[in-house]
C-alpha positions as CSV (number, residue, x, y, z in Angstrom):
1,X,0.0,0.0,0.0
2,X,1.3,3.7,-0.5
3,X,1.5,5.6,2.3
4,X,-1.3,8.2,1.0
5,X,-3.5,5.5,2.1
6,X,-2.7,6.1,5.5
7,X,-4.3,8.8,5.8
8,X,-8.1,7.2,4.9
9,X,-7.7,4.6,7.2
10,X,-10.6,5.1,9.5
11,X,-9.9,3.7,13.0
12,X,-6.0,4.8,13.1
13,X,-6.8,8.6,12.0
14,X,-3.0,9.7,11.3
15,X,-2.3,13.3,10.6
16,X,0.7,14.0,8.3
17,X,3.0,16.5,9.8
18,X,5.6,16.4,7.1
19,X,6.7,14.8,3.9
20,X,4.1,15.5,1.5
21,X,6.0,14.8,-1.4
22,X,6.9,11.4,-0.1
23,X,3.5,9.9,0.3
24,X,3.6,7.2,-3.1
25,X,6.4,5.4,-1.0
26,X,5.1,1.7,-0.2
27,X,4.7,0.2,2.9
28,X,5.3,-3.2,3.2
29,X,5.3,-4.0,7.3
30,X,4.4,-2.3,10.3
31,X,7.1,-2.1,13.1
32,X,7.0,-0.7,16.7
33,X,10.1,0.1,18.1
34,X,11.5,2.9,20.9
35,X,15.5,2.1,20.7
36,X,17.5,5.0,19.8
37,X,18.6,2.8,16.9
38,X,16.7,0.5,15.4
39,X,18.4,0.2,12.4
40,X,19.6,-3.2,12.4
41,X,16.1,-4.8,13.2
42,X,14.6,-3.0,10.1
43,X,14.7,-4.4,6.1
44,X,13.6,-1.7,4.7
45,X,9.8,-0.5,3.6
46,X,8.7,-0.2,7.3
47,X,5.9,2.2,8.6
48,X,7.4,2.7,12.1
49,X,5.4,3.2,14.8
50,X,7.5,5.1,18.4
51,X,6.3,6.8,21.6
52,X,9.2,8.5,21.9
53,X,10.8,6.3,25.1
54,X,14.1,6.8,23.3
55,X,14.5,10.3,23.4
56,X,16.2,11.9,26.6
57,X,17.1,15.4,24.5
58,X,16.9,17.3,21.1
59,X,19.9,15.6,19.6
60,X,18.4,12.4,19.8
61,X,16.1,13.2,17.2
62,X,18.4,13.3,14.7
63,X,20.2,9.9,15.8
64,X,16.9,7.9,15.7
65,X,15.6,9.6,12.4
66,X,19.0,9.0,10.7
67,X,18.8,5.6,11.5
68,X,15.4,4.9,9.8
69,X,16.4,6.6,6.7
70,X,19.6,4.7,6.6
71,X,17.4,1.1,7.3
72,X,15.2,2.2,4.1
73,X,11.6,2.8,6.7
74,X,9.0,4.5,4.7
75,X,7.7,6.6,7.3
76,X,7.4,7.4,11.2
77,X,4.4,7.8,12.8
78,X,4.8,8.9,16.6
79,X,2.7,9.4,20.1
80,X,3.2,11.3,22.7
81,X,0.6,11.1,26.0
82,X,-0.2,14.2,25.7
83,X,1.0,17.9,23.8
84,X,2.7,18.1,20.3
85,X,5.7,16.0,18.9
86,X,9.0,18.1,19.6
87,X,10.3,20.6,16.6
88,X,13.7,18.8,16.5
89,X,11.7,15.3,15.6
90,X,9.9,17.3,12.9
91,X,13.4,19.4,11.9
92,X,15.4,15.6,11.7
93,X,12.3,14.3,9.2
94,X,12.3,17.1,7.0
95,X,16.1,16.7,6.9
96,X,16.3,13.1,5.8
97,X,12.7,13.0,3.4
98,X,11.1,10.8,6.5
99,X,7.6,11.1,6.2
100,X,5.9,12.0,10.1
101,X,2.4,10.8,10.9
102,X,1.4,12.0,14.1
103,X,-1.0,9.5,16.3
104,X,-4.1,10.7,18.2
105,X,-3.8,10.4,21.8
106,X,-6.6,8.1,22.4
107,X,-5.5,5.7,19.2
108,X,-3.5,2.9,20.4
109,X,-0.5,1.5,18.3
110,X,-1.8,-2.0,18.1
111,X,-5.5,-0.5,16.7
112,X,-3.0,1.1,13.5
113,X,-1.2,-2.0,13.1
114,X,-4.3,-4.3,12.8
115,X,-5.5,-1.8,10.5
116,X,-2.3,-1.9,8.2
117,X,-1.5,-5.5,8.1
118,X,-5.4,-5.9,7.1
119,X,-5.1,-3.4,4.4
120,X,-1.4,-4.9,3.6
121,X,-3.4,-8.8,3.6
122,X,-6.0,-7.8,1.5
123,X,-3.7,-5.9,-0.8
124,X,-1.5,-8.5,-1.7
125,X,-4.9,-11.2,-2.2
126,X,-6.2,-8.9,-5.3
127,X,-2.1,-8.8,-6.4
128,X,-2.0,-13.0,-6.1
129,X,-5.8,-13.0,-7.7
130,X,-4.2,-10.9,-10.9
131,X,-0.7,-12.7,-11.0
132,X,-2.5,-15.6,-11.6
133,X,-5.0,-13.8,-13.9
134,X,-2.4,-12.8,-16.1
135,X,-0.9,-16.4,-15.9
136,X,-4.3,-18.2,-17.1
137,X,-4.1,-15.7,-20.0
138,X,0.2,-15.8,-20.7
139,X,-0.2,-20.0,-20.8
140,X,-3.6,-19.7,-22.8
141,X,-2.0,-16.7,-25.3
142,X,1.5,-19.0,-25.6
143,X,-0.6,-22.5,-26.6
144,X,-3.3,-21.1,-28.3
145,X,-2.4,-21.6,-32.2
146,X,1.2,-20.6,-32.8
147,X,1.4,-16.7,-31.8
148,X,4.3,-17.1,-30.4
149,X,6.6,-15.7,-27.7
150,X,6.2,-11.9,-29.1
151,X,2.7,-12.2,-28.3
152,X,3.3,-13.4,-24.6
153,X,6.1,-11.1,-24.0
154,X,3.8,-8.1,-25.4
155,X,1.0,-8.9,-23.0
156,X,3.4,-8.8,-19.8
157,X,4.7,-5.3,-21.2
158,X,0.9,-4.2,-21.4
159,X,0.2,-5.6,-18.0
160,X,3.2,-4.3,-16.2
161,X,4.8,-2.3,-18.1
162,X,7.7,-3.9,-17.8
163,X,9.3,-5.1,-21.3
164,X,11.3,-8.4,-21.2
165,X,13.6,-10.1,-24.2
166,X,14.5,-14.0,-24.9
167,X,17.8,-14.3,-25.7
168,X,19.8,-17.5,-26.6
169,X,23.2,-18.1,-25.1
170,X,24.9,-17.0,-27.9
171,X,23.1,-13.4,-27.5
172,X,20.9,-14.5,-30.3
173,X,17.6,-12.6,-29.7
174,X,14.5,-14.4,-30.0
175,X,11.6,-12.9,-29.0
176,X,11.4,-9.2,-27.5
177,X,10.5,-5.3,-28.2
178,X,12.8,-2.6,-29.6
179,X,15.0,-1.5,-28.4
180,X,17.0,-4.5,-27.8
181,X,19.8,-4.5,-25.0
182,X,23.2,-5.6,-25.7
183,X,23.0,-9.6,-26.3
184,X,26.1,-10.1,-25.9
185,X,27.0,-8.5,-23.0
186,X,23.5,-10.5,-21.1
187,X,24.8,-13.7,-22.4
188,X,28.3,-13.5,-21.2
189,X,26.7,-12.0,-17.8
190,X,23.9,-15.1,-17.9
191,X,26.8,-17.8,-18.9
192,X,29.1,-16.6,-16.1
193,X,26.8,-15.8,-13.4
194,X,27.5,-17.5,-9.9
195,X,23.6,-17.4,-9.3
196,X,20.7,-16.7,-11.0
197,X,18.3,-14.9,-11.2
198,X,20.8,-12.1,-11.2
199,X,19.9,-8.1,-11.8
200,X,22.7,-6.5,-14.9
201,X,23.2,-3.3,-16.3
202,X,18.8,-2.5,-16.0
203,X,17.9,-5.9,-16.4
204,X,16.7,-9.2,-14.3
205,X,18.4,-12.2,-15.9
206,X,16.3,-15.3,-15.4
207,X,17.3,-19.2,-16.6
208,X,14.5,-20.3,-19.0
209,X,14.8,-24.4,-18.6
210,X,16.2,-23.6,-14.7
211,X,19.7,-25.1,-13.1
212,X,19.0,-29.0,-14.5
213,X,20.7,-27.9,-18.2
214,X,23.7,-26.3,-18.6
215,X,23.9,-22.5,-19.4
216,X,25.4,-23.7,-22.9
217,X,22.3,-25.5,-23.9
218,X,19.5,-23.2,-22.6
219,X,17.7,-19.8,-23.4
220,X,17.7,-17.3,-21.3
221,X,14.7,-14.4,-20.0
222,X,15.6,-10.5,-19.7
223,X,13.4,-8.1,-17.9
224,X,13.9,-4.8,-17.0
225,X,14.4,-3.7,-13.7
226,X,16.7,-5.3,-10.8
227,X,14.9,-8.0,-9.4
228,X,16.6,-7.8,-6.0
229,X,13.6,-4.8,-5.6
230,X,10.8,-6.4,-6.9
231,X,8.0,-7.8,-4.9
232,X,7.4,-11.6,-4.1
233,X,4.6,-11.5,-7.0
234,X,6.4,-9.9,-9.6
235,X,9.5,-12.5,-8.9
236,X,6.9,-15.0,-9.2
237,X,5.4,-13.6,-12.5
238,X,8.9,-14.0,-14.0
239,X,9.4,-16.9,-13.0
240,X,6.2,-18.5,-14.5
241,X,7.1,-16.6,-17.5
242,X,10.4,-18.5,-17.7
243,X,8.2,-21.9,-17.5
244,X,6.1,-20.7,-20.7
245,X,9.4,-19.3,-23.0
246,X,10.8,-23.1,-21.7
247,X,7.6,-25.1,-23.0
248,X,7.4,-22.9,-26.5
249,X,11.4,-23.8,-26.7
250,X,10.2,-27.8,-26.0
251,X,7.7,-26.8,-28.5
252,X,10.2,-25.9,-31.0
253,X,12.4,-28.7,-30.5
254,X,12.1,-31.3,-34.0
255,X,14.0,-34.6,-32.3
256,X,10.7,-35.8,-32.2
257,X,8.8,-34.5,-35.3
258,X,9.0,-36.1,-38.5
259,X,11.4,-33.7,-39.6
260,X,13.7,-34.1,-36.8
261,X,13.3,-37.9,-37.1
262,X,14.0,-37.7,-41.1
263,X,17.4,-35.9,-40.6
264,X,18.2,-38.1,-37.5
265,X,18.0,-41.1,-40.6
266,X,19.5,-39.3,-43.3
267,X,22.5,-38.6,-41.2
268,X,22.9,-42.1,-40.4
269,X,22.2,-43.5,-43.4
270,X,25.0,-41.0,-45.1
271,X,27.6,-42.1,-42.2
272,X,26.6,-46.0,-43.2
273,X,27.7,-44.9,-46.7
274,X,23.8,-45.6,-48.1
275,X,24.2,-45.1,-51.8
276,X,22.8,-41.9,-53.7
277,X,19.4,-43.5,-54.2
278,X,18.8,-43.3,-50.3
279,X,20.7,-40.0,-49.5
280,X,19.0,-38.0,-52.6
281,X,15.2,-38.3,-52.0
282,X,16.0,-38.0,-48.1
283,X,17.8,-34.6,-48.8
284,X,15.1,-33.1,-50.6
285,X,12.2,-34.1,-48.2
286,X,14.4,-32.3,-46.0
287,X,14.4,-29.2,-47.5
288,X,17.5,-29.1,-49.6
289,X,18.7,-29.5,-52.5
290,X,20.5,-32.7,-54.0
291,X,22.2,-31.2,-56.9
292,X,23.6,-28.2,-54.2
293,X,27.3,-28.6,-52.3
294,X,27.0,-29.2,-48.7
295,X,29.6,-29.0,-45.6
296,X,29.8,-32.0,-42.7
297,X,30.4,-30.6,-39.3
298,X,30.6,-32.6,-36.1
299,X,30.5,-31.3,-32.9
300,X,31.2,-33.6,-29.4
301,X,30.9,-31.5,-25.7
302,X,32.2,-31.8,-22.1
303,X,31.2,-31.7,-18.8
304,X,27.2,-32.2,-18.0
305,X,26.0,-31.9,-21.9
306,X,23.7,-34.6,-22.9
307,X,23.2,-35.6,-26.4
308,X,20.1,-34.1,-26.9
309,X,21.7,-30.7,-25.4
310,X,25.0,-31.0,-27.6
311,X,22.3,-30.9,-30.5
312,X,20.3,-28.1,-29.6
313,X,24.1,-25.7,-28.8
314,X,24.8,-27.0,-32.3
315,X,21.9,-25.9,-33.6
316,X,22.4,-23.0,-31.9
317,X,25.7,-22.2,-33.3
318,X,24.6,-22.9,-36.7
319,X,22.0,-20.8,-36.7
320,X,24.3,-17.5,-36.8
321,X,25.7,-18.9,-40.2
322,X,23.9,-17.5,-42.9
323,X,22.1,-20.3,-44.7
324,X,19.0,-20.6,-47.3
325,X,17.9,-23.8,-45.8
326,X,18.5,-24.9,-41.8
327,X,21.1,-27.2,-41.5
328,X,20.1,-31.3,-41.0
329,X,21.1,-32.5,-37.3
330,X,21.6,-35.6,-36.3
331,X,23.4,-37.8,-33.2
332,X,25.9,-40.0,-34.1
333,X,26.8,-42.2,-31.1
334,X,27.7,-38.9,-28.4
335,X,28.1,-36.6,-31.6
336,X,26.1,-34.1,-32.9
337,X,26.6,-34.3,-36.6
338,X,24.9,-31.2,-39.2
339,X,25.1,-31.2,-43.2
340,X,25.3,-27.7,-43.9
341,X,23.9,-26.5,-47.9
342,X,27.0,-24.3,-48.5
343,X,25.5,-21.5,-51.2
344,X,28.5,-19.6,-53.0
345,X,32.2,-20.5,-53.6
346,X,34.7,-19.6,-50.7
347,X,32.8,-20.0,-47.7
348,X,34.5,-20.5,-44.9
349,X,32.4,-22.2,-42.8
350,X,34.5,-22.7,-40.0
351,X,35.4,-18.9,-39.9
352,X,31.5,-18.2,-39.8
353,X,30.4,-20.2,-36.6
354,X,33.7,-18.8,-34.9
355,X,32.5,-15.8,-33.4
356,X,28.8,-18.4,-31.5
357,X,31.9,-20.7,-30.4
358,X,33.5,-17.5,-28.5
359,X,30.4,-16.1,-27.2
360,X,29.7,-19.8,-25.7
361,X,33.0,-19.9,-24.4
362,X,32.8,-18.2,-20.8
363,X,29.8,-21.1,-20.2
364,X,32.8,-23.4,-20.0
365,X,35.5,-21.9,-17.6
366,X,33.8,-24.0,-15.3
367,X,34.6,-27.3,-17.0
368,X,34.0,-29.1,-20.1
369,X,34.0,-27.8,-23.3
370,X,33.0,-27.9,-27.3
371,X,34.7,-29.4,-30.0
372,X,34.2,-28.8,-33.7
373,X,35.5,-29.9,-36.7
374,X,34.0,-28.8,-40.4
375,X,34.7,-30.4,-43.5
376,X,35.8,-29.2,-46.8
377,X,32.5,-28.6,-49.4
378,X,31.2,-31.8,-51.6
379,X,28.9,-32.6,-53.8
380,X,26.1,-35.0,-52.1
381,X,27.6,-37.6,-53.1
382,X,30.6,-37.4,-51.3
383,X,28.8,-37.1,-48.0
384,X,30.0,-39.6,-46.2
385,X,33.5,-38.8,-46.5
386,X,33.2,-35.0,-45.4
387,X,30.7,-36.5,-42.2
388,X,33.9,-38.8,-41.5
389,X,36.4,-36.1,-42.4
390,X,34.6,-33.3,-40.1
391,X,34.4,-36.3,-37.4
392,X,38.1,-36.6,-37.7
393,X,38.7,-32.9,-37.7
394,X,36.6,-32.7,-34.1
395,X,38.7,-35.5,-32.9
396,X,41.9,-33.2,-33.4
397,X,39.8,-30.1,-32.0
398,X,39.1,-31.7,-28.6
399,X,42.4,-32.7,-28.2
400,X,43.5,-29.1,-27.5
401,X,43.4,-27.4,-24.6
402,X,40.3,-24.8,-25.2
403,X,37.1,-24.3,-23.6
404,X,35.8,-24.1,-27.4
405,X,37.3,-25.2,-30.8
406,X,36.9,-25.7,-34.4
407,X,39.1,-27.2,-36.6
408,X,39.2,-27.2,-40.4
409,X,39.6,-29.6,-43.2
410,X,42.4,-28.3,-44.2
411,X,44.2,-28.8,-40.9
412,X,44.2,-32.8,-41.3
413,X,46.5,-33.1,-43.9
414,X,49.4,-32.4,-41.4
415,X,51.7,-34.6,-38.7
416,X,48.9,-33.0,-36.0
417,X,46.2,-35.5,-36.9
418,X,48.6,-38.8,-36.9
419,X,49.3,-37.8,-33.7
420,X,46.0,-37.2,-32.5
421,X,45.3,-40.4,-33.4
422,X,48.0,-42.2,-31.3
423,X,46.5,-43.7,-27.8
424,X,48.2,-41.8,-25.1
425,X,49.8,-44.7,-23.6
426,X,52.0,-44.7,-26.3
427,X,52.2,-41.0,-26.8
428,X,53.5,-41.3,-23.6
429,X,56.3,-43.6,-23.8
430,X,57.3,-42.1,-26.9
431,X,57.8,-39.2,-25.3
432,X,59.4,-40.3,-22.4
433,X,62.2,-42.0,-24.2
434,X,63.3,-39.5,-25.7
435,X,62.9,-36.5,-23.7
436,X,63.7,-37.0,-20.2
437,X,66.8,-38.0,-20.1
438,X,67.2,-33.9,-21.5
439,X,65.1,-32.8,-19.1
440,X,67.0,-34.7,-16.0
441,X,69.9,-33.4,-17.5
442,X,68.6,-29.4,-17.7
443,X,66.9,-30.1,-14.3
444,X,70.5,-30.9,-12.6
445,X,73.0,-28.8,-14.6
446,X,70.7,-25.8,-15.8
447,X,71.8,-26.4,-19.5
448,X,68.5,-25.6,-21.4
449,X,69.4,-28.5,-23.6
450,X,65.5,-29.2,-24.5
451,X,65.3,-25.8,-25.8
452,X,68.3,-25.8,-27.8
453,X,66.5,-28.6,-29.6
454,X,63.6,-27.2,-30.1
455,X,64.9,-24.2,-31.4
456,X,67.8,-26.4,-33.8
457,X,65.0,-28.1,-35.1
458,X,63.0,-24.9,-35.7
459,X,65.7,-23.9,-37.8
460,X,65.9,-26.6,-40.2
461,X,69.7,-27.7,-38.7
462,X,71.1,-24.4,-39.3
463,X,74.1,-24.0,-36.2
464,X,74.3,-19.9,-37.1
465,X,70.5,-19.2,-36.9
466,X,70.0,-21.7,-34.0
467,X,73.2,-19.5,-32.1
468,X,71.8,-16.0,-33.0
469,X,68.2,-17.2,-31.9
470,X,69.3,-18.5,-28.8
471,X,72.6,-15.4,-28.3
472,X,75.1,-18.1,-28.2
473,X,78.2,-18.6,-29.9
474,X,78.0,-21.6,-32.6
475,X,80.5,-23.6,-31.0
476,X,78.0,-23.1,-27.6
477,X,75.8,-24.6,-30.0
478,X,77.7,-27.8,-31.0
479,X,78.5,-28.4,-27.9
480,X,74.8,-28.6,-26.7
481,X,73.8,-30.7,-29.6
482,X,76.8,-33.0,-29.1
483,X,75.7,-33.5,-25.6
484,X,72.1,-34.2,-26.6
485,X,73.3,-37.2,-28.7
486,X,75.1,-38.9,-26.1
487,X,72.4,-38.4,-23.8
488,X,70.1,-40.3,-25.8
489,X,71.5,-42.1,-28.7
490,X,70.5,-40.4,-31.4
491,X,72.1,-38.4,-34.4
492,X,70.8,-35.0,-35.1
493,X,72.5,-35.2,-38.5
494,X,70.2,-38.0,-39.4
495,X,66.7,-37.1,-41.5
496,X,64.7,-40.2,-38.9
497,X,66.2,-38.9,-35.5
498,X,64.9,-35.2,-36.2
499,X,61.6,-36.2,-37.2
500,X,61.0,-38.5,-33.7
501,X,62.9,-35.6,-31.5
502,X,60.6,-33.0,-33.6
503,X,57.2,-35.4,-33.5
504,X,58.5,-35.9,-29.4
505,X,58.1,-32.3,-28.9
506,X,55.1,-31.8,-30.0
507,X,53.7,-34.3,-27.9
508,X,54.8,-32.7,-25.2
């Protein structure tokens, strides 16, 4: 209730004495209280009721009013058994904006209490009675033939005139009035957040699907205004918006439609090398087109990322890349595979989902991770080996240290992906047996003889470009390279031994 509506209250009869300005303040509680500083029993939206007990002179006034306004109290409303409140009680309200009600002598503080908490009661009954109102009407508006979240999101903005936005994690918007807030700065504040919901530069930030799916794999709800001031029913209102944008998302989700089902088969039936007369007919019931070039890409996640979820965050990531028809998804054992029409000679694919990868990238500081690789553009009939080719390139990708990565096609043709391919175990020994006894060696006698290596082999051999990289004379040079052979059996001047010290330090 405001506190104007103090003043019709018929049983408590308060007078204002000062703070006309002040009287659309809210009061949420009713407190009676005569300690000198009551501050730290107080949370703020208080009508405070005092007979004065605490004050023993003028300058006591000013203590006990200061320490309402600092609490956040609403207003004071005090007693006194008989003759006028004191000027300095009046002087300390007008100084700090405290609103003063003065109480009748023969109205008791209990008889305004009763009163307010009534009021306050049957107040927040017709607020409960309309959030639920509005509810009936948000979940009969979002199911009711296809209108959509713009729709749902308009009827809250009519109602409370307060607009909100869907967002996807990537920033994406997708639903919401202009002007739109910056997306990208709400999704790297939604992905990071330690708790949610979570107030950010004018907004609330609420999770659409709730703490049970990761960040990555969700949508997310932006209203305006910091939710850390809102009332228990408006929190609750957001909430049960949240629940509607997360059934229209479980609406939108195809895994279980025919068309999701018919891309979940056609990207089987392409990685079980079906022959043209399967893929072709199953392409175009899809939506695209046979006789077009398409790109493979496979993507494989960390941490708490289901299947289904690894799906939906590629589909998510695709969906920035600018495409006539939507990509085909499909799950290949704990990969999310997409063929990709690719409209247009050099497109760079890889280059184009980059910048979804790094806005998804603070969601995994945490733990976990995404890896994707993209294969080069075919022809459909030469599906299979880009699915397999971007499978391999993903394989590479999650073997490097990145919360997100993509690797290209064009990045397999290189030593990186034999290695990738070699079971740790023996990555292991391999690496072992040729570099420790170096790195016992440095560890004891400080001779930076791995280095010297690495930066001889960088230099194709060369003693006078290895010396000047490193500031040493050659002959410091020849001596560290003579002591690396004896250390582990090998000949630097032999084609074979490079290549395993080279392929050694890259596995390290």
């Amino acid at each position: 209730m405001k506190l104007r509506a103090l003043l019709d209250l018929p049983e408590s009869r308060l007078e204002l004495v000062t703070g006309q300005d002040e009287l659309d303040r809210a009061v949420r509680w009713v407190v009676t209280t005569d300690l000198l500083e009551p501050g730290r029993y107080l949370r703020g939206g208080e009508l405070v009721l005092t007979g004065l007990v605490w004050r023993s002179g003028p300058a006591d006034s000013e203590t006990f009013v200061r320490a309402l306004a600092a609490a956040g109290a609403s207003a004071l409303a005090g007693g006194l058994a008989r003759g006028a409140l004191p000027d300095d009680l009046v002087a300390a309200c007008r100084a700090h904006r405290m609103p003063l009600f003065a109480v009748a002598e023969d109205v008791a503080f209990a008889t305004i209490t009763e009163e307010v908490v009534r009021h306050l009661s049957g107040a927040r009954a017709a607020d409960l009675t309309a959030v639920l109102d509005r509810h009936r009407r948000l979940v009969a508006d979002a199911g009711g033939g296809g209108t959509g979240l713009g729709a749902v999101l308009e009827l809250v903005s009519g109602d409370l005139g307060m607009r909100c936005w869907v967002l996807a994690p990537t920033g994406r918007l997708v639903a919401g009035p202009e002007p739109v807030p910056d997306g990208a700065d709400l999704a790297r504040a939604f992905l990071t957040a330690r708790r949610l919901p979570r107030p950010h530069a004018g907004v609330s930030v609420f999770p659409v699907a709730g703490e049970a799916t990761p960040r990555v794999a969700d949508w997310f709800l932006a209203c305006e205004g910091d939710v850390d001031d809102w009332s228990v029913e408006r929190r609750a209102l957001a909430t049960e918006l949240a629940s509607i944008v997360a059934l229209e998302r479980a609406r939108l989700d195809d895994r279980l439609s025919v068309g999701g089902r018919l891309a979940q088969e056609l990207v089987r039936l392409v990685a079980a090398a079906a022959g043209a007369e399967e893929i072709a007919p199953r392409l175009e019931l899809s939506g695209l087109d046979a006789a077009a070039r398409f790109a493979a890409v496979a993507a494989s996640g960390g941490g708490a990322l289901r299947p289904g979820e690894l799906r939906a965050v590629l589909g998510e990531v695709l969906g920035e890349v600018p495409a006539a028809p939507r990509p085909v998804l499909g799950l290949l054992d704990e990969e999310a595979v997409a063929l990709v029409q690719v409209e247009g000679a050099g497109r760079d694919l890889a280059g184009e989902i980059q910048p979804a990868l790094d806005a998804l990238a603070p969601g995994f500081a945490d733990g976990g991770g995404l890896a994707v690789g993209v294969s080069d553009v075919v022809p459909a009939g030469e599906l299979r080996g880009a699915v397999e080719e971007a499978r391999y390139a993903r394989r590479l990708a999650a073997g490097r240290a990145a919360p997100v990565c993509v690797v290209r096609h064009d990045e397999l043709a290189t030593h990186v992906l034999l290695l990738a391919s070699v079971p740790d175990d023996v990555r292991h020994m391999f690496r072992v047996r040729l570099l420790d006894p170096l790195r016992t060696y440095d560890d004891v006698h400080k001779a930076d003889l791995v280095r010297t290596l690495e930066t001889f082999l960088q230099n194709s051999g060369s003693w006078a470009r290895c010396a000047e990289q490193l500031h040493l004379h050659v002959n410091s040079v020849r001596y560290r390279i003579q002591r690396i052979e004896d250390l582990t059996g090998r000949d630097l001047s032999r084609l074979e031994d490079r290549v395993d010290f080279f392929l050694a330090l890259r596995l390290g």
